[in-house]
C-alpha positions in Angstrom: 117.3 87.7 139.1 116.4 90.7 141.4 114.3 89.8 144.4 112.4 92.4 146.6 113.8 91.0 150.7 111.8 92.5 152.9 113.5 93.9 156.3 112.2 93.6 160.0 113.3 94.4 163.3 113.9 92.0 165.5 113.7 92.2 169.7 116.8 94.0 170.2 116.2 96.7 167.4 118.3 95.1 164.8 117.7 95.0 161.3 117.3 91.4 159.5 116.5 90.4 156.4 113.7 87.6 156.2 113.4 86.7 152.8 111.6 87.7 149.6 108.7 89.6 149.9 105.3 88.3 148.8 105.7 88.9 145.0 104.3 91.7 144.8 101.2 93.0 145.2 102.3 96.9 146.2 105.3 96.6 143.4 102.5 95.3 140.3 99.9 97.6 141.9 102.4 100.6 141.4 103.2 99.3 137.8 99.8 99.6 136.6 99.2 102.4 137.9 101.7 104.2 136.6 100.6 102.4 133.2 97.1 103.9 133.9 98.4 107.3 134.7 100.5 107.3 131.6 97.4 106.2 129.5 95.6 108.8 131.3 97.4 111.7 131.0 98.0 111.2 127.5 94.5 110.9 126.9 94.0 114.3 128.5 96.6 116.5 126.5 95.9 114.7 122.9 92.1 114.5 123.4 90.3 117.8 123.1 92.3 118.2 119.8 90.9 114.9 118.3 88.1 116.2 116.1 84.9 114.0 114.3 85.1 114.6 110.7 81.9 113.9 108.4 81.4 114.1 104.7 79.1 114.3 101.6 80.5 113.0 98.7 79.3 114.0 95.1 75.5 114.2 94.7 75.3 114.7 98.1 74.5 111.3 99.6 75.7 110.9 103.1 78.7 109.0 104.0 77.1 106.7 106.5 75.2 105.0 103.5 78.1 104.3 101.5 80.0 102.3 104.3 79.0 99.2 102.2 81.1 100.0 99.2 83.6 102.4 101.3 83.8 101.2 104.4 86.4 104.1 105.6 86.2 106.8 102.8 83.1 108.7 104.5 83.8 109.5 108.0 86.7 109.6 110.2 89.0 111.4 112.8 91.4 114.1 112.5 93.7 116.1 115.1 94.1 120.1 115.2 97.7 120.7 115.2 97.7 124.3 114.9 96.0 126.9 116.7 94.7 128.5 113.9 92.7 125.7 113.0 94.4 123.4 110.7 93.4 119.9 111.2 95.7 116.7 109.5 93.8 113.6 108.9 93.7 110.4 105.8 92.9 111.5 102.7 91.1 108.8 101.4 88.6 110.5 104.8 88.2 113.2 102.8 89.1 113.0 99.4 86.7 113.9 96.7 84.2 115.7 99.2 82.0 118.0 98.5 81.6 119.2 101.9 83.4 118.6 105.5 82.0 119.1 108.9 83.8 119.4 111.8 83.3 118.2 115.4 85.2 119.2 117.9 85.6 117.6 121.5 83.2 120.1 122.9 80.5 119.3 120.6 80.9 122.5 118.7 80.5 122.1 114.9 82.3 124.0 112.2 82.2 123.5 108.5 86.3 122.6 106.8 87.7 123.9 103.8 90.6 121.3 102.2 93.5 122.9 102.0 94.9 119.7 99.9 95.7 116.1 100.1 97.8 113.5 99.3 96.3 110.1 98.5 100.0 109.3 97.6 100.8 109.1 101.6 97.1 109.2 102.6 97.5 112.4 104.2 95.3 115.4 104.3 95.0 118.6 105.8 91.7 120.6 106.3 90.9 124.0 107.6 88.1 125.3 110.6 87.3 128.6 111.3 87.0 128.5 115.0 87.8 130.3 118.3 89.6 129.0 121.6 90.9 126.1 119.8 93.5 123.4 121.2 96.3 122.0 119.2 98.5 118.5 119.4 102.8 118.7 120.0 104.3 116.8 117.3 107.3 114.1 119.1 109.7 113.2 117.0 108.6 109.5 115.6 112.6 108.8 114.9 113.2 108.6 118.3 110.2 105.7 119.1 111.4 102.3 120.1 109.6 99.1 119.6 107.9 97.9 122.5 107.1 101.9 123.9 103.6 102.5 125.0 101.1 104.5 122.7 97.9 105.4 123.0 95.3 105.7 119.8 92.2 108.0 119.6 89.5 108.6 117.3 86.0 107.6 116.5 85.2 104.3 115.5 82.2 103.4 114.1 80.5 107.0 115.6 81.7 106.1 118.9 83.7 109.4 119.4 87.0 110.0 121.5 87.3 106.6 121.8 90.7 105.8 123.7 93.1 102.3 123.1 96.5 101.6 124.1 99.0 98.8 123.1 102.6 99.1 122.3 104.9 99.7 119.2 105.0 96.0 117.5 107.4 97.4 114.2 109.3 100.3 112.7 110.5 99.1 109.7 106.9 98.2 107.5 106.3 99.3 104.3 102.8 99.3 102.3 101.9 101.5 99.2 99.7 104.6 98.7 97.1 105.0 96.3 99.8 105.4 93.1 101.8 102.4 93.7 104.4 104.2 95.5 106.1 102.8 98.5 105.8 104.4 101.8 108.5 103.3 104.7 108.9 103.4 107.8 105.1 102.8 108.7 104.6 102.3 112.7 103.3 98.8 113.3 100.6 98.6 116.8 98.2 96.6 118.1 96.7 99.8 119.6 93.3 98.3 118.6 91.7 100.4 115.3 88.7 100.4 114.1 87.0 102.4 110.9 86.1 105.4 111.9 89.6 105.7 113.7 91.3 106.7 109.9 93.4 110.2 110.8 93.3 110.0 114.8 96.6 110.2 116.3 98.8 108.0 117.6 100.4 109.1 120.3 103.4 108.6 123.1 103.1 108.6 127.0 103.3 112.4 127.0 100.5 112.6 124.8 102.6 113.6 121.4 101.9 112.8 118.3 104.3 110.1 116.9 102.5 109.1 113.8 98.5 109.4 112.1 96.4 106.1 112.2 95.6 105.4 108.9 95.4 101.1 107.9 94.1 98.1 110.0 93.9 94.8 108.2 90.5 93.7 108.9 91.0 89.8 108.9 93.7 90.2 111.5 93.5 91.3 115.0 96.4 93.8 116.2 97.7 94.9 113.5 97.4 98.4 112.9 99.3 101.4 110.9 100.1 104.3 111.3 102.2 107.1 108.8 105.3 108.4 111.3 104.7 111.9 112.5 108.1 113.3 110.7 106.6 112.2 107.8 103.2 113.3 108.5 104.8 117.0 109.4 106.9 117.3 105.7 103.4 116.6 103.9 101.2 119.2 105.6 103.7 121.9 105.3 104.1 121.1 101.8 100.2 120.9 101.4 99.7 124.0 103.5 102.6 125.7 100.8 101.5 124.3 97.5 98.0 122.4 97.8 99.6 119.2 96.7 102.8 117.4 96.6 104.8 117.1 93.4 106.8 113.8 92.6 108.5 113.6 89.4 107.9 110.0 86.9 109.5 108.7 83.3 106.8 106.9 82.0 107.0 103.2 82.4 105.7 99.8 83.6 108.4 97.8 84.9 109.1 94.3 87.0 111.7 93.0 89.4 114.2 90.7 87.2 117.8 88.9 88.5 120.9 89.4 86.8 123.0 87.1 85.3 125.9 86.8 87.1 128.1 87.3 84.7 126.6 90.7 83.3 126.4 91.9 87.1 130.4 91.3 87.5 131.2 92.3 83.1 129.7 95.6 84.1 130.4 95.9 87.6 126.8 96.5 88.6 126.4 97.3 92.2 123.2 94.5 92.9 122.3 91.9 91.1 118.6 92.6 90.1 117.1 95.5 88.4 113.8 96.7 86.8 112.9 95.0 83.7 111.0 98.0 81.5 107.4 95.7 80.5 105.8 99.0 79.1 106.7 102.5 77.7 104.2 105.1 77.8 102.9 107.0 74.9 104.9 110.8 74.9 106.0 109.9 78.0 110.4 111.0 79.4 111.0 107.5 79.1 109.6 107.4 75.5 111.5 110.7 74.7 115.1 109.4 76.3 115.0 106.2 74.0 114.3 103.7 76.8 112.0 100.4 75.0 110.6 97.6 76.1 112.9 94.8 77.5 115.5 97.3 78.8 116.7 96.7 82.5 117.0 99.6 84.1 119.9 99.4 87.1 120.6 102.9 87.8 119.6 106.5 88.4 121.3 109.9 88.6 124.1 107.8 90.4 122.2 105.8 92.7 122.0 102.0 91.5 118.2 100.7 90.5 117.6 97.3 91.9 113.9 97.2 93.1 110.7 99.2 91.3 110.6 100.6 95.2 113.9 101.9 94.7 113.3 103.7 91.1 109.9 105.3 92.7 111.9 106.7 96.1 114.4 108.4 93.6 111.7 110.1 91.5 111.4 113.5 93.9 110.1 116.3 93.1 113.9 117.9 92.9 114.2 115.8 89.7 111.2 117.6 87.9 112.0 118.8 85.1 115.9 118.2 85.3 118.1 116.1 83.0 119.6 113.4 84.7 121.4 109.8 83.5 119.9 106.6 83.2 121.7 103.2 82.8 120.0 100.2 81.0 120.9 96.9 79.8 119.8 96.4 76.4 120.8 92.8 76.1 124.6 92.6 76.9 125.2 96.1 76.4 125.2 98.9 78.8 123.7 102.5 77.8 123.9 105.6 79.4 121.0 108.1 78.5 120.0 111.0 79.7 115.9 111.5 80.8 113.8 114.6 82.1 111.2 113.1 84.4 108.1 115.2 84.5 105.6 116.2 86.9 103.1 113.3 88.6 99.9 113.9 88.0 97.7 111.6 90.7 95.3 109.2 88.6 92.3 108.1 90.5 92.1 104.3 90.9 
C-alpha cells in the first residue's frame, strides 16, 4: 500500500522521516479539484454548442402539452457539430415535426430545417441558418474505458444547459431502435438524464463528444444511454448525403430455436441455434427465394445465422438489391437458395 511519510528537519539539519502524513487533506483536496476542473473545463468547450430544440407536431399543438402521452418526443437537446450549422440530436426529438426552433446558448433563436433522421438508431440531424456559430470535436468513443469520467448536458425538463457528471458504467449494451433492429455497443452512465436531456452530448474530460444521450430507464436511477459517437458520426454523414439510411430486409418473422445436436454435427453447422422462419411476407425476397414457414434459417452470404440479432446486423445496405445465398433447414435437409433482399422502408410503430 503506498503511504504519503512526511519529512522534517531535525536540530542538526538532518532530514527524518516521521511517519505517515495525516491522510490527506491537501492530497483529496488536489483530487477534487482536479475532478472539478476537469468537469469544468469540459463544460466550457462542449457548452455553447448544446442547443434547446422545440417542436410543433401536426396540427400544430405544442410539444409541452403532449408530455403526457410523449413524454420525450416534443422537446429536447441537440449539439452543433459543424460550423455551418448542422446540429445532431434523437430522432424520436424531432421526428414527424412540422416545425423546429432552435435555441442557442446565447439565447438567440433560429428556426431548423431536418435534413433527415433515423428512428432506426434514433439519430437525427437538423439544419440552422446562423452566424458566429460554435461547433463540438467528435473523440473517438472506441478508445473510452469503463470507469472514465464524462460529463452530460442538455435541458431537462426546460431547465437548459444543465451540467451532470458520473463515469462510464458499460460498453458492451445493446437495446433496439424503433424497427426491431439491434443497436450495439450503447455507452452505459449514471451521468444522471432526465427528459429533456434526449440528443445532448456526452462527453469526455476534454470536452469531446464520445456518444449522444438518447435512453434513461425511468424506474431506475443511474442508468443512462447513450449511442457511441463513431456511430453517431457514420449516421449524420450518411443523413447529410442521402436524407436517410438504407438497410436491406427478406421479408420474414422469425424466432430463436436450438438445434438438435445431431443436425448441428450431420451438417456441420457452426452454432447450435438459428432462426426459426414463424411468418413469410406477402411479395416479399423471402417469398420470392422459396423460404416457408418452419424453415430454420442458419446462414447468410457466408456468415452463419444463429440469433434474429445476427440476421438483422447482416442485412446492410451493400446487400440491396444483390443476390446472395441463404441456408435453411427444412426438416433434416439442408438447402441452399439464393435471395435479393430489398430496400427497408421504416414503418411507424
Amino acid at each position: 500500500m503506498n503511504r504519503i511519510l512526511q519529512l522534517i528537519g531535525n536540530d542538526n539539519g538532518e532530514t527524518m522521516v516521521a511517519g505517515p502524513a495525516p491522510t490527506g487533506q491537501v492530497a483529496d483536496g488536489e483530487l477534487l479539484d482536479a475532478y472539478s476542473a476537469a468537469v469544468v473545463n469540459a463544460a466550457k468547450r462542449a457548452s455553447p454548442a448544446v442547443v434547446n430544440i422545440e417542436v410543433l407536431h401536426k396540427g400544430g399543438e405544442p410539444a409541452q402539452n403532449r408530455r403526457r402521452q410523449q413524454p420525450m418526443g416534443g422537446s429536447g437537446s441537440g449539439f452543433i457539430f459543424t460550423p455551418d450549422g448542422l446540429v445532431l440530436t434523437n430522432s424520436h426529438v424531432v421526428h414527424g415535426a412540422d416545425t423546429i426552433a432552435v435555441t442557442l446558448s446565447d439565447s438567440r433563436s433560429y428556426p431548423a430545417k431536418l435534413v433527415g433522421d433515423d428512428p432506426e438508431t434514433d439519430l437525427a440531424v437538423i439544419d440552422i441558418d446562423a452566424p458566429n456559430l460554435t461547433s463540438v470535436e467528435f473523440g473517438n468513443s472506441s478508445d473510452i474505458q469503463v470507469g472514465q469520467l464524462v460529463i452530460a448536458i442538455g435541458n431537462p425538463y426546460g431547465f437548459q444547459y444543465t451540467v451532470t457528471a458520473g463515469v462510464v458504467s458499460n460498453l458492451a449494451r445493446s437495446f433496439r431502435g424503433a424497427g426491431g433492429r439491434p443497436i450495439d455497443n450503447i455507452i452505459q452512465t449514471d451521468a444522471a438524464l432526465n427528459p429533456g436531456n434526449s440528443g445532448g452530448p456526452l462527453v469526455d474530460s476534454r470536452g469531446r463528444v464520445i456518444g449522444v444521450n438518447t435512453a434513461i430507464i425511468p424506474v431506475a436511477q443511474g442508468i443512462c444511454f447513450a449511442i457511441p459517437s463513431n456511430t453517431a458520426q457514420f449516421v449524420a454523414s450518411r443523413l447529410i448525403r442521402d436524407g436517410r439510411i438504407k438497410r436491406s430486409y427478406i421479408g420474414v418473422a422469425g424466432q430463436n430455436v436450438p438445434l438438435h445436436r445431431r443436425i448441428v454435427r450431420f451438417h456441420k453447422l457452426d452454432g447450435e441455434t438459428g432462426v426459426l422462419i414463424v411468418g413469410v411476407e406477402d411479395a416479399s425476397p423471402a417469398s420470392r427465394a422459396g423460404l416457408a414457414d418452419g424453415d430454420i434459417i442458419v446462414e447468410l452470404d457466408g456468415k452463419p445465422v444463429c440469433h434474429i440479432d445476427d440476421l438483422q446486423r447482416l442485412l446492410t445496405d451493400e446487400r440491396v438489391g444483390v443476390a446472395i445465398p441463404i441456408v435453411v433447414l427444412r426438416r433434416t435437409e439442408k438447402l441452399k437458395l439464393d435471395i435479393t433482399p430489398a430496400e427497408s422502408i421504416h414503418r411507424e410503430p
